[in-house]
C-alpha positions as CSV (number, residue, x, y, z in Angstrom):
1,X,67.2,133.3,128.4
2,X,69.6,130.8,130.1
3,X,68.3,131.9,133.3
4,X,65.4,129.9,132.9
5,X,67.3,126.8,131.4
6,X,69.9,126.1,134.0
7,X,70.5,126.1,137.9
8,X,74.0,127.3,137.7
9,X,76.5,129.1,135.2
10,X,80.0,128.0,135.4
11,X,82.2,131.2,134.4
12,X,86.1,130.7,133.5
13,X,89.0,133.3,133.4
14,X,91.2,131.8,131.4
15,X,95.0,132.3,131.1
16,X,97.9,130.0,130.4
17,X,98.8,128.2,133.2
18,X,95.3,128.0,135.1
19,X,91.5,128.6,134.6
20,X,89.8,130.3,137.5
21,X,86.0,128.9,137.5
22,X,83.1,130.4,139.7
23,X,79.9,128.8,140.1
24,X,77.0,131.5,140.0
25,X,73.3,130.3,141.3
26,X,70.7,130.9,138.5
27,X,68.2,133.0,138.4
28,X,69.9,135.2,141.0
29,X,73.3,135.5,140.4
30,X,74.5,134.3,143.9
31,X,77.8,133.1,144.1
32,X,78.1,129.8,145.2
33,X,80.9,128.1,147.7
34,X,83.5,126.5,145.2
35,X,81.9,123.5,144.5
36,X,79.7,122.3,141.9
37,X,75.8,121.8,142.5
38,X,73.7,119.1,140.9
39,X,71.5,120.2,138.0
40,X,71.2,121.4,134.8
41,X,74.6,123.8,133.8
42,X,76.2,125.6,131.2
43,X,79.8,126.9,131.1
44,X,80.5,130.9,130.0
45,X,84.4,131.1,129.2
46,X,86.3,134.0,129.0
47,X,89.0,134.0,126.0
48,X,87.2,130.5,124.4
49,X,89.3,131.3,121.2
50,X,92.6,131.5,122.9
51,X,93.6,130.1,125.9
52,X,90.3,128.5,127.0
53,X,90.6,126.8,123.3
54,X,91.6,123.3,125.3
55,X,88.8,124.1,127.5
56,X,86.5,124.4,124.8
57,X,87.1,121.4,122.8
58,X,87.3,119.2,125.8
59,X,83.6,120.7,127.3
60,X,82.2,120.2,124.3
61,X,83.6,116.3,123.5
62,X,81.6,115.8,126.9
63,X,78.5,117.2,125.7
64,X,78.8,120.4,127.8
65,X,76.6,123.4,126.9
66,X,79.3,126.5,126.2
67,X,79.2,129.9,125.3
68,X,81.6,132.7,125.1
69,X,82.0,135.8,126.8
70,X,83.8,139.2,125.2
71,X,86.8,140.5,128.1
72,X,85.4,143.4,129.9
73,X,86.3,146.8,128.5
74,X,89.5,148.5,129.8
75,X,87.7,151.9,131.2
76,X,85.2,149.2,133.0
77,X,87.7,147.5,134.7
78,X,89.6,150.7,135.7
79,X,85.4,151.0,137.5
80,X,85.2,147.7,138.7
81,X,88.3,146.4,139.2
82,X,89.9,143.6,138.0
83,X,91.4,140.1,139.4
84,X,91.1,136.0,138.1
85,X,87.6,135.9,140.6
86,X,86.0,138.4,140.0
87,X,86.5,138.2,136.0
88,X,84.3,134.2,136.8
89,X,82.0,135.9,138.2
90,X,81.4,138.5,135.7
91,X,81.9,135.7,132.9
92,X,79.3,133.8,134.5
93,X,76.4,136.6,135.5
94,X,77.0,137.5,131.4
95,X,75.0,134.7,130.7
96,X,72.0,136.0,133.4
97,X,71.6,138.9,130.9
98,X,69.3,140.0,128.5
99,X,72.4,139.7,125.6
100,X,72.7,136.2,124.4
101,X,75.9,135.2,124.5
102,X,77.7,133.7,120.9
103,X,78.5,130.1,120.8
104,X,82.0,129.2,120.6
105,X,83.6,128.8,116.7
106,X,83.7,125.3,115.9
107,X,84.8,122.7,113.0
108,X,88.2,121.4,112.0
109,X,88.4,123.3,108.9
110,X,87.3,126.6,110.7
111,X,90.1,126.3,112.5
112,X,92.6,125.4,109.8
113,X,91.0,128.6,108.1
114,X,92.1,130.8,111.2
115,X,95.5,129.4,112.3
116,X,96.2,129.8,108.1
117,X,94.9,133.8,108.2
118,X,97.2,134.5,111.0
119,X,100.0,132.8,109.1
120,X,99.5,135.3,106.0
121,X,98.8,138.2,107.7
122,X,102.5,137.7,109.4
123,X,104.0,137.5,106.4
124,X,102.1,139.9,104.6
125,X,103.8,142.6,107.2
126,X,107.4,140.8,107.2
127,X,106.8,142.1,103.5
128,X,105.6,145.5,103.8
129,X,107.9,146.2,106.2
130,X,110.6,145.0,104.1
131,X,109.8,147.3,101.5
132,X,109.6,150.2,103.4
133,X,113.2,149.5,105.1
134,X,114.8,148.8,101.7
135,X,113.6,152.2,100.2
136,X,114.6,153.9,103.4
137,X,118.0,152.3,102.9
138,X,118.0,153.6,99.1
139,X,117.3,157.1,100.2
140,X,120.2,157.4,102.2
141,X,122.3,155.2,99.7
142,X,125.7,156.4,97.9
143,X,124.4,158.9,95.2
144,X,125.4,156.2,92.2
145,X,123.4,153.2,93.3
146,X,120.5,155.3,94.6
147,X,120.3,157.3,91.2
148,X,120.1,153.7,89.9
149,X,117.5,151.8,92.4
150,X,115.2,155.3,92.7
151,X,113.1,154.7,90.2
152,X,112.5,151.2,89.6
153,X,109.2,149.7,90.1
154,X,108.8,147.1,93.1
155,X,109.6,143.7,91.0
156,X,112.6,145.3,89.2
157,X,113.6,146.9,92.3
158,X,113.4,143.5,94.6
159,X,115.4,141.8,91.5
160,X,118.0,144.0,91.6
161,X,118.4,144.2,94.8
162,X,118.9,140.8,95.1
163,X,121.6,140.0,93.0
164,X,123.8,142.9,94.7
165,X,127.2,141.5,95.6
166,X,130.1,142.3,97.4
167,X,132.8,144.7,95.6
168,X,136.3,144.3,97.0
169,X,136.9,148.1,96.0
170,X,133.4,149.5,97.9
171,X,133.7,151.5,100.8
172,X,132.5,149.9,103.8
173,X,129.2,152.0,104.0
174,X,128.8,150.9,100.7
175,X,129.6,147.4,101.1
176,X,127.0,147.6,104.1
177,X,124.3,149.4,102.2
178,X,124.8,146.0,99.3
179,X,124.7,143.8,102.3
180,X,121.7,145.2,103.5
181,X,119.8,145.8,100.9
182,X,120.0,142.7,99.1
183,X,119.1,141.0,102.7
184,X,115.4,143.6,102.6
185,X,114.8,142.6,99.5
186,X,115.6,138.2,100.1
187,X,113.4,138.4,102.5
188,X,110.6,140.3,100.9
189,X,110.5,138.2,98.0
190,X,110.5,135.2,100.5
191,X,107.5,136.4,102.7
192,X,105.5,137.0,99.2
193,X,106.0,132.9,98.7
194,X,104.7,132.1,102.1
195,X,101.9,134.7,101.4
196,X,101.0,133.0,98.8
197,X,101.5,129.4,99.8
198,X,99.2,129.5,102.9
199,X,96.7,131.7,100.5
200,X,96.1,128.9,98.3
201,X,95.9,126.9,101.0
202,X,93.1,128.9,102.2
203,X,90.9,128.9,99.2
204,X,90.8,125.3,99.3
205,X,89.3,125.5,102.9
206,X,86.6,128.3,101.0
207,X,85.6,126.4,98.4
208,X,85.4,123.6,100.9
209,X,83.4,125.5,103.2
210,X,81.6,128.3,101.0
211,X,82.4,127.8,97.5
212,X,79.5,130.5,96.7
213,X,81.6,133.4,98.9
214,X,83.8,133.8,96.2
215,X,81.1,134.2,93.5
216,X,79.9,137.6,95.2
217,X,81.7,140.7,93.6
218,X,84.6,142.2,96.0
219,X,85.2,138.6,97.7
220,X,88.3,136.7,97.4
221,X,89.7,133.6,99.9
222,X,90.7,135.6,102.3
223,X,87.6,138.2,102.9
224,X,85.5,135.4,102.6
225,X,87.7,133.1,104.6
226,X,87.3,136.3,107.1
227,X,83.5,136.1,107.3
228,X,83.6,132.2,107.9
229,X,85.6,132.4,110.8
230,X,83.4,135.2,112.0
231,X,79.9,133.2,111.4
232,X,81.3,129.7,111.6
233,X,78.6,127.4,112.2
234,X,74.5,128.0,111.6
235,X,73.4,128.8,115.5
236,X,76.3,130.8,117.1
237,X,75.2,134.0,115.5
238,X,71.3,134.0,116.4
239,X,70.7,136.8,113.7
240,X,71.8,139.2,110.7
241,X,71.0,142.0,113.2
242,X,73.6,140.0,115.5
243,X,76.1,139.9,113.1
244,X,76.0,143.1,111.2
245,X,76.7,144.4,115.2
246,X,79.8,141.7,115.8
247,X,81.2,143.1,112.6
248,X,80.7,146.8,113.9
249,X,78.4,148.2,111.3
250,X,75.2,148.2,113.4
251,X,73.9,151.8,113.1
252,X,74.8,153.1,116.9
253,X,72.2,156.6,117.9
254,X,73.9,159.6,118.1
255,X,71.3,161.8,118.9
256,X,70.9,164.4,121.0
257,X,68.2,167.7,121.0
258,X,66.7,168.1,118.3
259,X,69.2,166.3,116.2
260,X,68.4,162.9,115.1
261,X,71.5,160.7,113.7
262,X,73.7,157.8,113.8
263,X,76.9,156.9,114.0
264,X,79.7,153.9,113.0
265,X,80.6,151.4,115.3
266,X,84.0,151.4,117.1
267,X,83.1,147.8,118.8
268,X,83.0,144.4,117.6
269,X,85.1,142.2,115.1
270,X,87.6,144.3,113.4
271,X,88.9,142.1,111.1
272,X,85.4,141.1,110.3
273,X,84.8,144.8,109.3
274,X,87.9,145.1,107.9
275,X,87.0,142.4,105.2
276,X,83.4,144.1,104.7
277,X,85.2,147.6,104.4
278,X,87.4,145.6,101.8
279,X,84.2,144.2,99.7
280,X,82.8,148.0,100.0
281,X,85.8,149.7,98.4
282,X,85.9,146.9,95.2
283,X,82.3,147.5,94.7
284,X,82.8,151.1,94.8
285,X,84.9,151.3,91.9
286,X,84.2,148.0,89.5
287,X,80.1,147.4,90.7
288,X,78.0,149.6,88.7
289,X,75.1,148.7,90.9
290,X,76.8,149.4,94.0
291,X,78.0,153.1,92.4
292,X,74.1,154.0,91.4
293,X,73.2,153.0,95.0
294,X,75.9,155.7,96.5
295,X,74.9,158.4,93.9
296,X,71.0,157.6,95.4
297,X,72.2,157.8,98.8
298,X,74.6,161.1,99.1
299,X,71.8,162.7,97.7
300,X,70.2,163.4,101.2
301,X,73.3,161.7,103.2
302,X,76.9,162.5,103.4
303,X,79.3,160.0,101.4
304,X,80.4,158.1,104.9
305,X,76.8,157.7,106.1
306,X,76.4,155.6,102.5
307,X,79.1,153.8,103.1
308,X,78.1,153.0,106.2
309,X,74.4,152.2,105.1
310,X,76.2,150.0,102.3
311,X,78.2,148.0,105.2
312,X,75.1,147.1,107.0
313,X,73.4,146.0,103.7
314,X,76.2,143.9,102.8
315,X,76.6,142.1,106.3
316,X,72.9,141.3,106.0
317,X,73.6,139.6,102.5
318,X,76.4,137.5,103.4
319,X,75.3,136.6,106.4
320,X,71.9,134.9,105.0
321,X,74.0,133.4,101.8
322,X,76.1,131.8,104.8
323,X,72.5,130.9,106.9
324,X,71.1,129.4,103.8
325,X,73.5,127.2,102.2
326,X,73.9,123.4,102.2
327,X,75.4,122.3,105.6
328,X,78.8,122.9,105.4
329,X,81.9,120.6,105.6
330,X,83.1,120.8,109.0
């Protein structure tokens, strides 16, 4: 435990304008005056993948022992209370407890994989939103060019759409309903480039990273660009245990009487169980092995409580592919 390595903990709230840092006494906890003793430390940062980023990279140029603490649930600080101070000191007694804490994500391409997801995923909504405005738009069309938009598949639709034009002899709710409609579908077809610009540029950072992700059934560059984020480096998840419970399919008891049970997880990474939920559903319909293993388990279990089983299997077999390969490039 750190509480038997160090003399102090260092905690940081971390916003963007300031960090507030608190120095906590090890192994009791006391908070110290704000100034820094002389000994052996390590730093526990609140929000070390967004604004204590900076932080981060600098502590760790400097050879600084880090590691990063979760924000405190919202129904805890309604108990607690909540201000820049105390949120140090809690940051900083985290490390006292019995938890270890993760290490922060590291590596150049890591990053380049993460700042490359958010990218997509932003223009993967601009273009389902877009869709869903343009058919709303066709539904409340002028009867002629909704009878001929209605039933056109995506592609045709988008094609058409775009080479609407102006009519001199339209009505103006007409002329709008053009306008608009060929703007929905421009920038739909425009937001499916930049999808698929920054997603190749994500599978070279895969095959960079973990060219053998992609070999696994269900996983393309972006679940297994997903799951490197999540892992990152060998040492900041301590265990497959650890990280089947960041991705939130650690088995949670739900027991109570005589009734013995367990339930999904609500916590952790949800884009990391999103990705592994992902993986779970292609298996399910094109993995015969992965079918005969359901069949076996809804036998005695209900379909859910398979799937959930199936999570936790899956989070223990990437997670050890990931532990076990030749160091990564960075």
């Amino acid at each position: 435990m750190v509480a038997g390595e160090v003399d102090y903990v260092v905690g940081v709230d971390t916003h963007l304008d300031e960090h507030v840092l608190t120095v906590v006494a090890s192994p009791g906890g006391a908070v110290l005056a704000q100034r820094y003793a002389s000994g052996a430390r390590v730093w526990a940062i609140e929000g070390a993948g967004h604004y204590g980023a900076g932080l981060v990279r600098h502590l760790s140029e400097h050879n600084e022992a880090v590691l990063e603490v979760g924000r405190l649930p919202r129904n805890e600080r309604r108990l607690r209370g909540k201000d820049d101070q105390l949120d140090a000191v809690r940051a900083a007694r985290a490390a006292f407890t019995s938890e270890p804490l993760a290490l922060p994500r590291s590596g150049q391409r890591r990053e380049a994989l993460r700042l490359l997801l958010v990218g997509r995923r932003s223009a993967v909504d601009v273009r389902r939103e877009s869709l869903v405005q343009l058919r709303s738009v066709i539904v409340t069309a002028p009867d002629a060019l909704r009878d001929e938009l209605r039933g056109l598949p995506v592609q045709r639709l988008l094609d058409r759409c775009n080479r609407l034009r102006r009519s001199t002899g339209a009505a103006p709710d007409e002329l709008a309903t053009r306008l608009v409609l060929r703007s929905l579908a421009r920038r739909s077809v425009a937001a499916t480039a930049e999808a698929d610009e920054l997603e190749h540029e994500i599978l070279i950072h895969v095959r960079a990273l973990a060219p053998q992700l992609l070999d696994e059934p269900g996983v393309g560059p972006i679940v297994a660009a997903q799951l490197i984020i999540a892992w990152s480096h060998p040492g900041r998840v301590r265990s497959e245990a650890a990280f089947a419970r960041l991705a939130g399919v650690a088995p949670i008891p739900a027991s109570s009487g005589q009734t013995t049970r367990h339930r999904l997880s609500r916590g952790g990474d949800r884009q990391l169980n999103r990705a592994l939920h992902t993986v779970v559903l292609h298996r399910r319909q094109h993995d015969p092995t992965t079918q005969a293993y359901i069949e076996r388990r809804v036998a005695g279990k209900s379909r859910r409580d398979a799937t959930r089983l199936l999570k936790r299997y899956l989070a223990r077999h990437l997670y050890r592919l990931l532990q076990n390969q030749e160091p990564l490039m960075a």
